[in-house]
MOPAC internal coordinates of N, CA, C and O (Angstrom, degrees):
PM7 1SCF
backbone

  N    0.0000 0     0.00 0     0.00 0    0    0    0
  C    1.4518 1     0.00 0     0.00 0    1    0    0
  C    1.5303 1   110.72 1     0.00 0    2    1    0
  O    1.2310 1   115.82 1   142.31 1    3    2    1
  N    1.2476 1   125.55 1   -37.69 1    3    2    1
  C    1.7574 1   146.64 1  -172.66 1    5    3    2
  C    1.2829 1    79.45 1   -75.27 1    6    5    3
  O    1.2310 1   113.33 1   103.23 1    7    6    5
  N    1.4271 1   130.22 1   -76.77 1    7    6    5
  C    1.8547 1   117.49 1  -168.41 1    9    7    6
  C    1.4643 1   117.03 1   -53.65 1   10    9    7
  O    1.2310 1   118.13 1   148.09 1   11   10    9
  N    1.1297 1   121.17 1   -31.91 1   11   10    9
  C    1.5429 1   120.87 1  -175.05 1   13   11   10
  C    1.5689 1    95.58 1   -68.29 1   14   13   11
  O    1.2310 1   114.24 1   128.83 1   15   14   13
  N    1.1180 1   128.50 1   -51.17 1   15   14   13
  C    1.4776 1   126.31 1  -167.20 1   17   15   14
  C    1.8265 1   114.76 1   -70.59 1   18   17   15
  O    1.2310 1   131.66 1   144.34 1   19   18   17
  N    1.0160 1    95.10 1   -35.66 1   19   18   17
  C    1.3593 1   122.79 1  -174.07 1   21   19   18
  C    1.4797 1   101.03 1   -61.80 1   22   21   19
  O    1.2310 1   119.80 1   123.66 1   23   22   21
  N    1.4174 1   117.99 1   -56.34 1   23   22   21
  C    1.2107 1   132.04 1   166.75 1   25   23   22
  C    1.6073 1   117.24 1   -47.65 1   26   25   23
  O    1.2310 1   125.16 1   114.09 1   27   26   25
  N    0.9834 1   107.70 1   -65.91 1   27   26   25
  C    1.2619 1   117.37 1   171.98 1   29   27   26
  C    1.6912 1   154.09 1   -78.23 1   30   29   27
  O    1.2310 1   133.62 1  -157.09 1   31   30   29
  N    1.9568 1    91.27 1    22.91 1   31   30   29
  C    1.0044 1   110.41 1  -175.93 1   33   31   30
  C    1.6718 1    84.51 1  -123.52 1   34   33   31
  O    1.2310 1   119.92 1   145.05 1   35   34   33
  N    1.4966 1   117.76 1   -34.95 1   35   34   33
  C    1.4586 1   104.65 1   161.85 1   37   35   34
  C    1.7048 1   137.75 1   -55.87 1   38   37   35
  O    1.2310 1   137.73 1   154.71 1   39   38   37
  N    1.3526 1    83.24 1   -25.29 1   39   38   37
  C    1.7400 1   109.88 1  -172.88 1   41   39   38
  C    2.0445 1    92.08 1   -72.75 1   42   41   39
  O    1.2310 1   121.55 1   133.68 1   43   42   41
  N    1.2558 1   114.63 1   -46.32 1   43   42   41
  C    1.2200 1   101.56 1  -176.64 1   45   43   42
  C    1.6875 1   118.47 1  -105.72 1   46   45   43
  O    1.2310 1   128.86 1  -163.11 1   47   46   45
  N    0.9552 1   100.54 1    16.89 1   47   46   45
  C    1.6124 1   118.32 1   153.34 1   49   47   46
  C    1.5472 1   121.61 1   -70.93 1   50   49   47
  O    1.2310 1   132.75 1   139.44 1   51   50   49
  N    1.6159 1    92.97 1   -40.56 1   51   50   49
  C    1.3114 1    90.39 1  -175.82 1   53   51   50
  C    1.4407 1   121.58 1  -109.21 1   54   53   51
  O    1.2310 1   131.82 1   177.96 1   55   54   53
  N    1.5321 1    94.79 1    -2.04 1   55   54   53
  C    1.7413 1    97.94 1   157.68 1   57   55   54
  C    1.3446 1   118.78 1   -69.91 1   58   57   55
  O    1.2310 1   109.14 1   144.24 1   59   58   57
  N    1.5583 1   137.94 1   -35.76 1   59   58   57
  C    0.9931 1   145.96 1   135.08 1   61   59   58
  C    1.2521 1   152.93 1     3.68 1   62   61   59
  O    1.2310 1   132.45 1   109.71 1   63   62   61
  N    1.5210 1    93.57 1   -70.29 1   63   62   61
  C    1.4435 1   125.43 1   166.41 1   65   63   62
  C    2.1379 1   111.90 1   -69.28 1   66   65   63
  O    1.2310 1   131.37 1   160.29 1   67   66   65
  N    1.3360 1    95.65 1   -19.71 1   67   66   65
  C    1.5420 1   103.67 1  -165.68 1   69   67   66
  C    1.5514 1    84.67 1   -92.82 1   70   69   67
  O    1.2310 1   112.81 1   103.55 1   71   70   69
  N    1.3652 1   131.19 1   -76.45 1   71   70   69
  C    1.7001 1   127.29 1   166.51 1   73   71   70
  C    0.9629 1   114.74 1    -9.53 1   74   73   71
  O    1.2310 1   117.13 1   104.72 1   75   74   73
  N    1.5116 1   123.07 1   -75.28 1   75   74   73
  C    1.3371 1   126.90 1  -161.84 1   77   75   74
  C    1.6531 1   110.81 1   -44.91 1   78   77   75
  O    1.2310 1   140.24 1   125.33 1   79   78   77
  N    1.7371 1    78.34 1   -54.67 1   79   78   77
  C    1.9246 1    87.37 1  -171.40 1   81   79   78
  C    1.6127 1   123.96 1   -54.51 1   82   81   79
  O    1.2310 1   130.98 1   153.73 1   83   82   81
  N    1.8723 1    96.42 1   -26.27 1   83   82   81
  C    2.1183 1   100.55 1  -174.28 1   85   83   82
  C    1.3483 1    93.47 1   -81.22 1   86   85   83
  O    1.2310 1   114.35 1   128.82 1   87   86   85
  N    1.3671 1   128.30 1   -51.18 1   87   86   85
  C    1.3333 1   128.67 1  -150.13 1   89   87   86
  C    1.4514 1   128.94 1  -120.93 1   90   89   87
  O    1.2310 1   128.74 1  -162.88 1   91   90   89
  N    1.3870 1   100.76 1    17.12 1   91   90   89
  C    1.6446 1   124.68 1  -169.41 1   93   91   90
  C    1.5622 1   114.40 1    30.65 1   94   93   91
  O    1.2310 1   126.28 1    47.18 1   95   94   93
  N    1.5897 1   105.53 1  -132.82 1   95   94   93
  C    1.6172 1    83.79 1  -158.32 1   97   95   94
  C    2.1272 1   106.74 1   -93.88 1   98   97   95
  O    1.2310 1   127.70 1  -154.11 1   99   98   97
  N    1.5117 1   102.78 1    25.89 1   99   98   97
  C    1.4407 1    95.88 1   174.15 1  101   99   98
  C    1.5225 1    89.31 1   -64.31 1  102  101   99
  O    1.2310 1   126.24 1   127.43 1  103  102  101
  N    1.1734 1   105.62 1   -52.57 1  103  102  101
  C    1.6837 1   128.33 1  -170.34 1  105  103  102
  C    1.7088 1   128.16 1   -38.32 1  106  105  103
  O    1.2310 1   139.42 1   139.51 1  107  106  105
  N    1.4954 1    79.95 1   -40.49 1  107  106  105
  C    1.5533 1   100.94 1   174.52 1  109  107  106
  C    1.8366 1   100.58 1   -72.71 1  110  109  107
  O    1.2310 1   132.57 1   140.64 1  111  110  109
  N    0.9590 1    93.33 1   -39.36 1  111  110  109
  C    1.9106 1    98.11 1  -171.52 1  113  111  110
  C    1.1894 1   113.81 1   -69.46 1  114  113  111
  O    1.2310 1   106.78 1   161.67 1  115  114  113
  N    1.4021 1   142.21 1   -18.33 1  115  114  113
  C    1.0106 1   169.99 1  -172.98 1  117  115  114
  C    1.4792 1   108.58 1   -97.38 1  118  117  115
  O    1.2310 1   109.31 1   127.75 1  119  118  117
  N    0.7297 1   137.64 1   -52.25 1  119  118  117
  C    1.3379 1   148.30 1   146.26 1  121  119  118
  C    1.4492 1   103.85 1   -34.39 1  122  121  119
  O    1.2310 1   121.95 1    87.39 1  123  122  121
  N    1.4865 1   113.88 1   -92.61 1  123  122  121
  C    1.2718 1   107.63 1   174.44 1  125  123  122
  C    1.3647 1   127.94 1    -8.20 1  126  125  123
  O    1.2310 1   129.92 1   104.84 1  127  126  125
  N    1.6565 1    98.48 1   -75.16 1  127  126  125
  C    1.8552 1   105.82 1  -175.63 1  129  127  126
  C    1.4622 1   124.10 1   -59.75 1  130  129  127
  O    1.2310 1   128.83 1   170.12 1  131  130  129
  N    1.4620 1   100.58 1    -9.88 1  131  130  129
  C    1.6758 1   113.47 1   172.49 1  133  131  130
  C    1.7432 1   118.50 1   -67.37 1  134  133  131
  O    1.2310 1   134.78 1   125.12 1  135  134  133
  N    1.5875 1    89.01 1   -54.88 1  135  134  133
  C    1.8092 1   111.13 1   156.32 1  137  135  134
  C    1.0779 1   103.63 1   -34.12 1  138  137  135
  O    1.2310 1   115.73 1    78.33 1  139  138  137
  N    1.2574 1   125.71 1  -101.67 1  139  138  137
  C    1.3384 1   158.16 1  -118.58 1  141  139  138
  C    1.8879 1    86.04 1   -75.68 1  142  141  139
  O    1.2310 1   113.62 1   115.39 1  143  142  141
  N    0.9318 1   129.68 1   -64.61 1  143  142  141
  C    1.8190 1   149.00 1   166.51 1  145  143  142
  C    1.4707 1    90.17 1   -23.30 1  146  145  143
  O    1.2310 1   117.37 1   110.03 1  147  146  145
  N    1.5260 1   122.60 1   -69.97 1  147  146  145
  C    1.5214 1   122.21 1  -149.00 1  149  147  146
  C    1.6389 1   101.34 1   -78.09 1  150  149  147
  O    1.2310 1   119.69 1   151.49 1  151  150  149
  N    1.7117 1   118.21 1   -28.51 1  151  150  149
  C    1.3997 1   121.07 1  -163.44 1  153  151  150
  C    1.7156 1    93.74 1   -71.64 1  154  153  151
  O    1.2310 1   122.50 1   132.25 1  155  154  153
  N    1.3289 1   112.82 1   -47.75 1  155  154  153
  C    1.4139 1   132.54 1   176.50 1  157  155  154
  C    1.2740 1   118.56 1   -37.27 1  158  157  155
  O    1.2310 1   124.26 1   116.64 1  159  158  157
  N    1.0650 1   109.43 1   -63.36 1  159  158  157
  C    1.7693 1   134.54 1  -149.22 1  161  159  158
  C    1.2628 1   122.73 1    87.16 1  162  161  159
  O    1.2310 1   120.30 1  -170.48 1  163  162  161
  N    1.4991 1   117.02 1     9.52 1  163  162  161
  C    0.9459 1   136.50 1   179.22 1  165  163  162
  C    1.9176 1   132.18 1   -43.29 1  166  165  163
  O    1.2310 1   114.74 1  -111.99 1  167  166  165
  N    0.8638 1   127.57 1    68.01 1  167  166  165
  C    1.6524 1   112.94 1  -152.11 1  169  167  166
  C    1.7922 1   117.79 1   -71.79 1  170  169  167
  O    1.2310 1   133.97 1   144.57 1  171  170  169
  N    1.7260 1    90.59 1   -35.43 1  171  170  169
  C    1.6900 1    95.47 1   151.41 1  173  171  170
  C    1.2990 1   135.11 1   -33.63 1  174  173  171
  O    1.2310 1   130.62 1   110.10 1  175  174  173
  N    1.3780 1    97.11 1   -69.90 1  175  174  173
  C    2.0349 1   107.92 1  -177.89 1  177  175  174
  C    1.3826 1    93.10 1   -86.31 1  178  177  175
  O    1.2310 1   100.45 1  -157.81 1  179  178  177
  N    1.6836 1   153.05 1    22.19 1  179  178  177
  C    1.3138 1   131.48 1   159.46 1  181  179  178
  C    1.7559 1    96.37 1   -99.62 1  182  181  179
  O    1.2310 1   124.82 1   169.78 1  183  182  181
  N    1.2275 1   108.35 1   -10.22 1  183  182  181
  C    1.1545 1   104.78 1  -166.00 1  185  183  182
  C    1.4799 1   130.95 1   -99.45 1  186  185  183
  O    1.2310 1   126.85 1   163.76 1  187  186  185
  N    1.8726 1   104.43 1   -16.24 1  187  186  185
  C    1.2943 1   128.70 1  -166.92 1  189  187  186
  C    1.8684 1    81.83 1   -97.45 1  190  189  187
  O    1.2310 1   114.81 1   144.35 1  191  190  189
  N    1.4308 1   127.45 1   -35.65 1  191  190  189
  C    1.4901 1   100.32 1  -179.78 1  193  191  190
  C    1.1253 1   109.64 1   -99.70 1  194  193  191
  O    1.2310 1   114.47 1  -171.95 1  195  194  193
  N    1.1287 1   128.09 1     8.05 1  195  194  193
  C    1.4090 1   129.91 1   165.71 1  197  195  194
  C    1.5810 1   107.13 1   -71.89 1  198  197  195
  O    1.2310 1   118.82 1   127.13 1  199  198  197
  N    1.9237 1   119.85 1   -52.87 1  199  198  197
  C    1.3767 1   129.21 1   156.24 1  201  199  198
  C    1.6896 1   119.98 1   -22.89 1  202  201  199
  O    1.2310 1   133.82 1   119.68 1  203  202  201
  N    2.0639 1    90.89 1   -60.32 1  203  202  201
  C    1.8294 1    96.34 1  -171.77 1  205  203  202
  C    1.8060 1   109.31 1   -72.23 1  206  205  203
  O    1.2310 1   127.66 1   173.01 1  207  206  205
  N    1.1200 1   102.87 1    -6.99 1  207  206  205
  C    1.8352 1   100.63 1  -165.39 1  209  207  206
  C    1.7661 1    81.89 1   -88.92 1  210  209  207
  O    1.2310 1   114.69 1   122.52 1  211  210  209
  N    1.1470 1   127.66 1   -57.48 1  211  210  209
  C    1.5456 1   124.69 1  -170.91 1  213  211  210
  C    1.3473 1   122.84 1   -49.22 1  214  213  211
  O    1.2310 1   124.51 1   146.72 1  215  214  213
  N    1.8405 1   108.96 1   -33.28 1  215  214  213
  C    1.0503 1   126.20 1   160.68 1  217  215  214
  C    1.4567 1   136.17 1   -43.81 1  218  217  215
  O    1.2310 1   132.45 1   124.75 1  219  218  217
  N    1.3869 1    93.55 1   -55.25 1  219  218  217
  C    1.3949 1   129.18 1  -174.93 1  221  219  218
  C    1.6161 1    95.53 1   -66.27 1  222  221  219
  O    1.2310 1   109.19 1   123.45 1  223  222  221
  N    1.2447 1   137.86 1   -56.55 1  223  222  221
  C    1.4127 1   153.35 1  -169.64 1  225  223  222
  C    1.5074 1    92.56 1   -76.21 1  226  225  223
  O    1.2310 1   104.86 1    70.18 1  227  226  225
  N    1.5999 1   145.60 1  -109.82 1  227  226  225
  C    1.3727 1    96.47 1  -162.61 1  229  227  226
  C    1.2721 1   153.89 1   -66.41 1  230  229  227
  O    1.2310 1   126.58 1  -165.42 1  231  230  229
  N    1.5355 1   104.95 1    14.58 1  231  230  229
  C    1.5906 1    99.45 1   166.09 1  233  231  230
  C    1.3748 1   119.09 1   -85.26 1  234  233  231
  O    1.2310 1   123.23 1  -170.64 1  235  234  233
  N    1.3961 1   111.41 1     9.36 1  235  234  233
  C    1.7878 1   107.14 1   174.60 1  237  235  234
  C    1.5504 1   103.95 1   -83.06 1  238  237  235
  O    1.2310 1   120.10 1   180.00 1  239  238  237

């Protein structure tokens, strides 16, 4: 249970760290509202940074 979590707080550490770095902090914000949406239940705010992260990705 400690490795699964463990794992998977690295796993999104380093999704993170990869965002931040392509798309700075639109990226980071986007992220956020993805969080913040799923902690919620929110489908609005999972959905508007789910929108800005897609955004963000094909304009690179």
């Amino acid at each position: 249970m400690v490795v699964l979590e463990l794992r998977s707080a690295l796993f999104t550490m380093g999704v993170d760290q990869l965002i931040q770095s392509l798309y700075g902090a639109p990226g980071l914000l986007a992220l956020l509202l993805i969080g913040v949406g799923v902690k919620a239940r929110s489908r609005s705010c999972a959905a508007v940074g789910a929108v800005v992260l897609m955004l963000l990705m094909t304009q690179a």
